[in-house]
N, C-alpha and C positions, 0 to 999 in steps of 0.2 A: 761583071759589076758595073759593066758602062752604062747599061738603063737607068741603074742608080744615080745618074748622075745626070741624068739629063735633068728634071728639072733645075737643080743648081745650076747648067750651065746654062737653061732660059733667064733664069731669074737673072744671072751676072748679066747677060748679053741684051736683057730687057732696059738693066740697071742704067748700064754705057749708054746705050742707045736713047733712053730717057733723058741721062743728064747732058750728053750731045746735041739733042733738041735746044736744050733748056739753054744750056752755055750760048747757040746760034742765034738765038735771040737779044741778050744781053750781058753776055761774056759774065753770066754772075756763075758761083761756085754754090754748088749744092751738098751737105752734108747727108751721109746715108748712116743710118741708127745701126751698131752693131747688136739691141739685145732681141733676144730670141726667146720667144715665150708667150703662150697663150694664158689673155686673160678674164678671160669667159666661158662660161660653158652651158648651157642647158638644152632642152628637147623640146620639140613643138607639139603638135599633138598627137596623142597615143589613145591607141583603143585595146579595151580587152573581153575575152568571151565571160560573159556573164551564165553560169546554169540556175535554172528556177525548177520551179511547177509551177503548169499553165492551172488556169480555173476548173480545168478537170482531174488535177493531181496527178498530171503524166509531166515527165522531164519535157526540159524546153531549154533554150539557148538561145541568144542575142548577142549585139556587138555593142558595147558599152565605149566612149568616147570621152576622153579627160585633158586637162590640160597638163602635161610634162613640166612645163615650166613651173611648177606648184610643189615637184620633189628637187631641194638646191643639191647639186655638184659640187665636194669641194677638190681646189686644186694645190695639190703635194709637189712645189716647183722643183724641192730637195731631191725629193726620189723620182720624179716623173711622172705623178699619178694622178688619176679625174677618177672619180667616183661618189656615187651617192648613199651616204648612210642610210636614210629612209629609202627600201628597199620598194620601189614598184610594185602597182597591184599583183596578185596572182593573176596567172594568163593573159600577160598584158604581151601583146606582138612587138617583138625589137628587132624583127628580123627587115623592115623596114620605115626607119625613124630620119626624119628630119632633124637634125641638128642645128642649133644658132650657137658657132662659134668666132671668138674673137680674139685677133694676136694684137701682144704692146708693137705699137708703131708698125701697123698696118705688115706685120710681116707676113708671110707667104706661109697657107695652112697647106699639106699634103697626109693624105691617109693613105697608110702599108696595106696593099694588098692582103688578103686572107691566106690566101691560095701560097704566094711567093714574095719576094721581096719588092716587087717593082711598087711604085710611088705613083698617085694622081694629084689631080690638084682638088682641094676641097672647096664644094659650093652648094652653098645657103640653099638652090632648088634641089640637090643629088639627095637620095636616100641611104640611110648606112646602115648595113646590119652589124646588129648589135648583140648578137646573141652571144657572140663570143667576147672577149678582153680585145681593143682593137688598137694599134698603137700612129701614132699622127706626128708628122714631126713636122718641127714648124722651122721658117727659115729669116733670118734676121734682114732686115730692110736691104742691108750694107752687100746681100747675100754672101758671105763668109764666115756667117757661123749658124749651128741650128740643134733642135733641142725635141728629145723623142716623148712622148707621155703616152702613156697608157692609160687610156681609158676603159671602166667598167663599166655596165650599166649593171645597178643589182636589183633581181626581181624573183618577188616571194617565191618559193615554192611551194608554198602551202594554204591553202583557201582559209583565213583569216578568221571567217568567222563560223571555224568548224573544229570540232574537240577531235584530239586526240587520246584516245583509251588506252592505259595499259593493266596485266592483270600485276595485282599485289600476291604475298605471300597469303595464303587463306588461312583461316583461323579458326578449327573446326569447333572449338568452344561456343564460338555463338552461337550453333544448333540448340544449344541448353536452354538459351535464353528465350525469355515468353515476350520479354520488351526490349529492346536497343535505341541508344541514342551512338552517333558517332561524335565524339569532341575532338576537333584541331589543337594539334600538341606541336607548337612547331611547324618542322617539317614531317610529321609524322602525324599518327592518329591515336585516338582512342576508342574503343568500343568500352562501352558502360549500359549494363543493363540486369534485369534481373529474372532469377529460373524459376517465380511466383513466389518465393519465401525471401530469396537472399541478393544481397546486393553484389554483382559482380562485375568484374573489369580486366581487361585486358589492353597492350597497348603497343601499339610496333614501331618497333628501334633497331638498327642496325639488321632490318632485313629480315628479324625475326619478329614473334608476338612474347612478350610478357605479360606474368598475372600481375594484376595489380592487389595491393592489399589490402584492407579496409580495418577498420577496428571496432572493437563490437557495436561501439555505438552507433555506426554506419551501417552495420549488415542488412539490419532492416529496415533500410531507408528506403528512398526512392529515387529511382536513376534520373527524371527531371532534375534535381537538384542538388545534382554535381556537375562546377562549371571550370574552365582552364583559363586564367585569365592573370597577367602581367608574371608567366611563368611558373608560376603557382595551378593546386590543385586548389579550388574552393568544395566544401560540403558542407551542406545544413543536416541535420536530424536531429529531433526533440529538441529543438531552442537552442542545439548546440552548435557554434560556426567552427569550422575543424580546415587546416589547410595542410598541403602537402608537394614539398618540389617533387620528387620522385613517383608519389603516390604509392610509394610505402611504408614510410615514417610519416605519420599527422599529426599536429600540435593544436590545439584547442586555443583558439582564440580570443572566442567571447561566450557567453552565453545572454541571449537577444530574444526578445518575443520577434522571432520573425519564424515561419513558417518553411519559404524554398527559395533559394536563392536561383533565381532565373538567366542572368547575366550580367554584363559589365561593359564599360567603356571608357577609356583613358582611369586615371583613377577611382570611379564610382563602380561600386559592386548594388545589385541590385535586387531585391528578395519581397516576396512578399509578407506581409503584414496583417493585423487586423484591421488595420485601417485603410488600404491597399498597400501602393508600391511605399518600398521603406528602399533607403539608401545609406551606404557607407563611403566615406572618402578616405577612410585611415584603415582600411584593407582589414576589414571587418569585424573590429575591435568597437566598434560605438555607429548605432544605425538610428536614423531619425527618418519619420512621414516626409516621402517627395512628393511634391505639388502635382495635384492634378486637377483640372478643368471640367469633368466630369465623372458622373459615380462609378464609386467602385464597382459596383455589382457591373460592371458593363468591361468589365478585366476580363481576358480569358483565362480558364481552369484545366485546360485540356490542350498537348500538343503545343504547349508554350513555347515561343520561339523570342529571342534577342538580337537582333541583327545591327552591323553599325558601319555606316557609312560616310565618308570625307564629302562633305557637299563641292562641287564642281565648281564654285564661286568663290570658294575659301577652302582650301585643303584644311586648318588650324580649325574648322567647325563642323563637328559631326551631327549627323542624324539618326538619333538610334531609334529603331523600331522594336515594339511589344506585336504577338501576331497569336493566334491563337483559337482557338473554338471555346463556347459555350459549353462543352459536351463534350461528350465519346463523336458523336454525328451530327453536332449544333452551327450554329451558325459561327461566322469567319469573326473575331474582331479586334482591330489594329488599331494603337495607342503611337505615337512620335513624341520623340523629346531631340533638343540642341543640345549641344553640349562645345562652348567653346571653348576651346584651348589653346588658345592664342598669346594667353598670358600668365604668370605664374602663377594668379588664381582665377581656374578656368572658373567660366559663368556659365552656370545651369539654366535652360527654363523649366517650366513645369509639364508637363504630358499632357499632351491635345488629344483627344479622342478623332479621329478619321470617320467619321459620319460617314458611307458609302451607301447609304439605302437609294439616294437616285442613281446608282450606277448600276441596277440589277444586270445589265447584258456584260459589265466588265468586271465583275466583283470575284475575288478568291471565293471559289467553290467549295464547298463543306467536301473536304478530303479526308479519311484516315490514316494516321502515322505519318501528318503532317508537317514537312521539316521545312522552316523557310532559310536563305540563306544571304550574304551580300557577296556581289558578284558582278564584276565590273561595274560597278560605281552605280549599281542599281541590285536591287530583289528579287529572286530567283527562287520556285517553291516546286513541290513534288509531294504529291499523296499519293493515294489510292482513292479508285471510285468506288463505286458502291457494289461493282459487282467483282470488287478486288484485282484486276490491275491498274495499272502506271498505263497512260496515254503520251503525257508529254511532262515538258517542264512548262511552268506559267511563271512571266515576268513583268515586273511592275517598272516603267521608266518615273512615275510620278510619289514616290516615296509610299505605296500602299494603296494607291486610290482607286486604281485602275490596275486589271491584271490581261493576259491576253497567253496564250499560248503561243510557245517559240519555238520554230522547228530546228532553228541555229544549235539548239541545245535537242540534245535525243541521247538515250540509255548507251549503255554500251554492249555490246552482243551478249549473248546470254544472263544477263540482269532482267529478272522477271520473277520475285521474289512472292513466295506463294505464303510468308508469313512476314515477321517481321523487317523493317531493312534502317538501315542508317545514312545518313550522307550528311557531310558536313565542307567547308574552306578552311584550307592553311596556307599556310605558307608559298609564297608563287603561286598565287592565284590557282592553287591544284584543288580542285573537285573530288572529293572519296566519296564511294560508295559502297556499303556491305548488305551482301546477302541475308540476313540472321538464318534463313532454312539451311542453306547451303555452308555459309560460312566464307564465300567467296569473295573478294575487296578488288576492288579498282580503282582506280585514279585517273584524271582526265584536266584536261585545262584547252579551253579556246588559245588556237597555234597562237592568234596576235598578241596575244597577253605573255607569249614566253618568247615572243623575241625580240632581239637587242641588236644593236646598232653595228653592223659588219664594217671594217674600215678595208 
């Protein structure tokens, strides 16, 4: 145990020798600080392996360089503990980090060996590895008292901007089906589609699939326009609006010249009309003409999608997109509206058409069984091409304007869906996806988006 002690007995015998100087100069008395405790902490600069594809689509790798100081340390004086919530990039090296730390009243910093107990002394040029929990004990001015802390460093294990796939329970009922839409129910899903005559659905809860029930007036409707929104099932057919918690029992709510109900956001339910878009605020009991800036005929008919997203400048105001085809194989076309909610009566604007004809090199591709979706605080889309499969996914950072293909986002192994498929967002940011040939469901979500703050 005697190594242990050797710095305590420099620091005393530095201490004496110090204030014996001091005293032979001017016989003055110097006081030495009993508290013991570091009050600082952070990293200097940290690099980490970045993987790509070079310009010829072969793997590649680099050393990426950051500044540490930019993830804060907090320190636990109670229990003894340094660590930092926001967890360091994936693959960032700690097995050699510069450290800036700082004690109250200049006290004496020493880091415990890995290997064994023995003690050095800590400095601002030494590198420290960090891979493990490392513990540092600091020593009080007066050196007679001192105090141990453990420090983490936490770093991702997981490349951030990469999905995680797992399979769901499969649902061999969708084989029946000629069309599929997937709707977010919660933390769970729905499949809603139909076998050319009839309107069908099913939905998984607790691990299983259930049928859902419809009532006559629904059966031969059309699976567009049935949507899940503020907990509630919504359904239109023949002018009739029909709602349902469970999507077993349905109660008729209005009867409306509106046509399909498309989507919703915060309180507005959203359907089409003969005039275009029509809108409800009192959950679909009474619908009026929402404003729009340009002609209807320029709505899409096909492949209609609803998406709604928190704008980045205001959480309290959304951006809901309309997206859509002219056609079965027509061209792409996207509709925006605001919608603030900031106050107890949110203020609407009216739906701006998205003009995109100078973008031809960036514009959503005419896709079949085109499902668009919101997905981390941006628009995320997936069809089929023309010669019937999935390439990638395409994502828009400018609300619709511009689309680009993202390899961040890619299928999940065997998803290769040789007829129909679904995919849709719930809950926790989770991504489904279904097979309709096979009947197969998956779910996925980008690792950064599901993790949380480690103390």
């Amino acid at each position: 145990m005697s190594i242990k002690l050797k710095p305590v007995a420099w620091l005393m015998a530095s201490a004496l020798l110090f204030a014996s100087c001091l005293g032979s100069d001017n016989n003055e008395e110097y006081d030495f600080y009993d508290d013991a405790a570091i009050s600082s902490f952070s990293l200097g600069t940290m690099s980490k392996t970045v993987f790509t594809l070079d310009s010829k689509g072969e793997d590649s790798m680099y050393v990426e360089e950051y500044k540490g100081s930019e993830y804060k340390f907090s320190i636990d004086h109670v229990n003894g503990k340094i660590y930092n919530l926001d967890s360091l990039p994936y693959r960032t090296d700690v097995k050699k980090v510069i450290a800036n730390i700082t004690s109250k009243n200049s006290g004496v910093i020493t880091i415990k060996n890995i290997a064994n107990d023995s003690l050095r002394f800590y400095s601002t040029s030494d590198s420290i590895d960090f891979s493990e929990p490392r513990i540092m004990r600091v020593y009080s001015q007066s050196g007679q008292y001192c105090k141990d802390y453990t420090i983490t460093v936490n770093v991702h294990q997981q490349n951030g901007d990469s999905i995680s796939w797992s399979s769901e329970p499969q649902c061999e009922s969708l084989a029946s089906m000629t069309a599929l839409r997937l709707i977010a129910v919660g933390d769970g899903v729905a499949a809603i589609g139909t076998d050319g005559t009839h309107l069908l659905g099913y939905v998984l809860k607790g691990g299983s699939w259930h049928q859902l029930t419809f009532p006559e007036v629904l059966l031969n409707g059309d699976n567009r326009s049935v949507i899940f929104s503020n907990g509630k099932f919504y359904a239109i057919s023949n002018y009739m609006v029909l709602s349902s918690v469970d999507g077993m029992a349905w109660d008729l709510i209005s009867t409306a010249n509106v046509g399909m109900i498309i989507g919703s956001c915060c309180d507005e339910l959203y359907a089409y009309g003969i005039n275009g878009i029509m809108v409800s605020r009192d959950g679909g009991i009474t619908w009026e003409d929402d404003k729009m800036d340009d002609n209807a005929s320029l709505l899409p008919s096909w492949n209609i999608n609803v998406t709604v997203n928190a704008l980045r400048t205001n959480p309290d105001v959304y951006r809901v997109m309309l997206s859509g085809a002219d056609g079965t194989e027509g061209e792409t076309h996207i509709w925006t509206k605001l919608v603030d909610n900031s106050s107890l009566n949110p203020k609407t604007y009216e739906w701006t058409y998205v003009d995109t004809s100078g973008e031809d090199a960036y514009r959503l591709p005419s896709l079949s069984n085109l499902v668009v979706l919101p997905y981390d605080n941006n628009e995320i889309a997936v069809g089929k091409l023309p010669d019937n499969t999935m390439d990638s996914f395409y994502v828009s950072l400018d609300g619709g304007i511009t689309w680009k293909k993202d390899m961040t986002y890619y299928f999940p192994e065997g998803f290769a869906p040789a007829g129909p498929f679904g995919a849709a967002v719930g809950d926790g940011n989770i991504i489904w996806l279904a097979d309709g040939t096979t009947g197969k469901v998956w779910k996925g979500r980008l690792n950064r988006l599901g993790w949380s703050s480690t103390k």
